[in-house]
PAZAPA-4460 file (N, C-alpha, C; in steps of 0.05 Angstrom, whole numbers, plus 32768, in hexadecimal, padded with zeros to 4 digits):
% residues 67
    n_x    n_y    n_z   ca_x   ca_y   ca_z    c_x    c_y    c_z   seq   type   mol
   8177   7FFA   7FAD   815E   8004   7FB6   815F   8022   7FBA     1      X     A
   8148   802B   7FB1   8150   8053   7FB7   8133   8058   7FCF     2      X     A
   8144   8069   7FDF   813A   806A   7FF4   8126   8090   7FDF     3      X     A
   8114   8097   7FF5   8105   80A8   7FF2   8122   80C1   7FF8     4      X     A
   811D   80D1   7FE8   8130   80E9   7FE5   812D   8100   8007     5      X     A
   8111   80FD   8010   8107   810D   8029   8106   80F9   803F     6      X     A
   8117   80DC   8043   8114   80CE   8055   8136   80D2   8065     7      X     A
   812E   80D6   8080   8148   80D7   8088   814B   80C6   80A7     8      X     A
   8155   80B0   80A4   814F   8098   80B3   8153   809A   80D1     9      X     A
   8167   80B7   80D8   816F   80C3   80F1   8158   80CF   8100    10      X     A
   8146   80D7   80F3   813C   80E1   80FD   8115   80DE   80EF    11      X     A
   8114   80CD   80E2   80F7   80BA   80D8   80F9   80A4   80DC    12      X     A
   80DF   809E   80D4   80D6   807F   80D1   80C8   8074   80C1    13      X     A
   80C7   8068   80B3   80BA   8069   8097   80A7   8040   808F    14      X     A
   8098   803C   8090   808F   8021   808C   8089   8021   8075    15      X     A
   8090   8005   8066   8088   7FFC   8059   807D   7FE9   804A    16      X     A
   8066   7FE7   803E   805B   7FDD   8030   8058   7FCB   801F    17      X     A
   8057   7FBC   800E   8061   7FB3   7FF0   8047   7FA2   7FEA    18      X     A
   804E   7F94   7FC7   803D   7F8B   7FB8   8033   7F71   7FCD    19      X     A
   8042   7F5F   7FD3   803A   7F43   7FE4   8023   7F4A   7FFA    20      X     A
   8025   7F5E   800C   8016   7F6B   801E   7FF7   7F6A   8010    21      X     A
   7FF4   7F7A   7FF8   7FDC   7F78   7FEE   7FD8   7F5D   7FE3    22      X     A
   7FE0   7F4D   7FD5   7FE0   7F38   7FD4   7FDC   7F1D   7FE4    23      X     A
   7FE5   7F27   7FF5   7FE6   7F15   8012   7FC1   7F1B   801A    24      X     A
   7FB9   7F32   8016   7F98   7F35   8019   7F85   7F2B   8002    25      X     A
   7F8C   7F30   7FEE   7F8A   7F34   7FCC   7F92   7F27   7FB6    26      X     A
   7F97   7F13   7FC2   7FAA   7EF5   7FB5   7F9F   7EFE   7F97    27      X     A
   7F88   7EFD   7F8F   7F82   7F04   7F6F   7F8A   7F17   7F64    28      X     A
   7F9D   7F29   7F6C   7FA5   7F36   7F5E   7FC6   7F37   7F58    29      X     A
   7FC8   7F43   7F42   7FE2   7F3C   7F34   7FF9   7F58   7F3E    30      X     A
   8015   7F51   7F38   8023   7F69   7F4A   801B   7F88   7F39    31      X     A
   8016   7F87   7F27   8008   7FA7   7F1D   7FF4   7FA9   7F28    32      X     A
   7FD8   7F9E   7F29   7FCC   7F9A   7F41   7FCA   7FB0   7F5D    33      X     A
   7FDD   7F91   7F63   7FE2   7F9E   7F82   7FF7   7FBF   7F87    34      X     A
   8007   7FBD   7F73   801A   7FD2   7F73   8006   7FEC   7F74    35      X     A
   7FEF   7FEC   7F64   7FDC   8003   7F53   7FCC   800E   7F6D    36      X     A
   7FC3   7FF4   7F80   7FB7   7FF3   7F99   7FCD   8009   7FAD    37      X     A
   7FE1   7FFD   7FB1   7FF1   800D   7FBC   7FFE   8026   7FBD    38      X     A
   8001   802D   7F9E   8005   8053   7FA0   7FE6   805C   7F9C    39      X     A
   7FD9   8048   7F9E   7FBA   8059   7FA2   7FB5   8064   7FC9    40      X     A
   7FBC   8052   7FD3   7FBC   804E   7FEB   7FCF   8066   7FFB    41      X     A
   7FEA   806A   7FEC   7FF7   8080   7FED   7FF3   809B   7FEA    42      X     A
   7FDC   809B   7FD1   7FDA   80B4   7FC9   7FBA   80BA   7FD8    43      X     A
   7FB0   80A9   7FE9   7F96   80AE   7FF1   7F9A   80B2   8014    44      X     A
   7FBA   80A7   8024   7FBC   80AD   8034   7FBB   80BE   804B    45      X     A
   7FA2   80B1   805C   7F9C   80BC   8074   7FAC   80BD   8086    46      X     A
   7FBB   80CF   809B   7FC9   80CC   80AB   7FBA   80BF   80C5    47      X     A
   7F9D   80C8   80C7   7F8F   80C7   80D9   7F88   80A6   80E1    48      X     A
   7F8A   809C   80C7   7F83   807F   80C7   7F9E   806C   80BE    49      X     A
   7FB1   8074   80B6   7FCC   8067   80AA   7FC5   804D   809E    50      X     A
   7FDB   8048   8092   7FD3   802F   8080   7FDC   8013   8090    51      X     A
   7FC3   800A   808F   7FC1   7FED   80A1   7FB7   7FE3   808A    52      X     A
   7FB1   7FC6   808F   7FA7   7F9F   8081   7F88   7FB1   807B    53      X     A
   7F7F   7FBD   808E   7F63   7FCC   8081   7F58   7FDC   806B    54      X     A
   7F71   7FF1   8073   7F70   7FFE   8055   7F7B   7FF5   8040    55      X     A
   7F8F   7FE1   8041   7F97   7FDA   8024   7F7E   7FC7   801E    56      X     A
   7F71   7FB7   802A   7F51   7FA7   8024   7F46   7FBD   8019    57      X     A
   7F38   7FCE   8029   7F22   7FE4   801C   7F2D   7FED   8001    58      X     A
   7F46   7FF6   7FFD   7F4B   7FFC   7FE1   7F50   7FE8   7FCB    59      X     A
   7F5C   7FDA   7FCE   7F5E   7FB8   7FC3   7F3F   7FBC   7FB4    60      X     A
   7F29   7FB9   7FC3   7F1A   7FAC   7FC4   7F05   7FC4   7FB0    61      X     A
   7F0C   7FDB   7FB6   7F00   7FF4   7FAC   7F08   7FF1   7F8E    62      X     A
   7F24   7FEC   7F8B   7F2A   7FED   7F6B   7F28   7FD9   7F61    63      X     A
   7F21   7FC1   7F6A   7F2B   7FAA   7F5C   7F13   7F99   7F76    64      X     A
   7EF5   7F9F   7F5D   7EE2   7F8C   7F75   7EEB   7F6F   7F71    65      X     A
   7EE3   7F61   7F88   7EE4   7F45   7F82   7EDA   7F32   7F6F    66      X     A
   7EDB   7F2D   7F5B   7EDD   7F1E   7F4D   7EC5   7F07   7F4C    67      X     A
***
């Protein structure tokens, strides 16, 4: 597993995420899917709001309406 090059465990904290999580909301979608959801979610990250079950729904749901 490769850890992030700027993570340093002494002194951060770091959560994470993964494909099942969206899935676990988003059951219809497949792990590219959910993966696509997730560095979306990354690259749109609010610190003000952090990533909770909410925002991975709102984006989930933003890119990939329901069906």
């Amino acid at each position: 597993m490769q850890t992030h090059i700027n993570y340093f465990p002494d002194t951060q904290i770091a959560l994470i995420w993964c494909i099942s999580d969206v899935q676990t909301i988003r059951p219809d979608l497949d792990d590219e899917e959910a993966f696509i959801v997730l560095k979306h979610v990354e690259r749109k990250h609010d610190p003000d709001q952090g990533v909770n079950w909410d925002i991975l729904k709102i984006w989930a749901d933003e890119l990939y309406p329901i069906r």
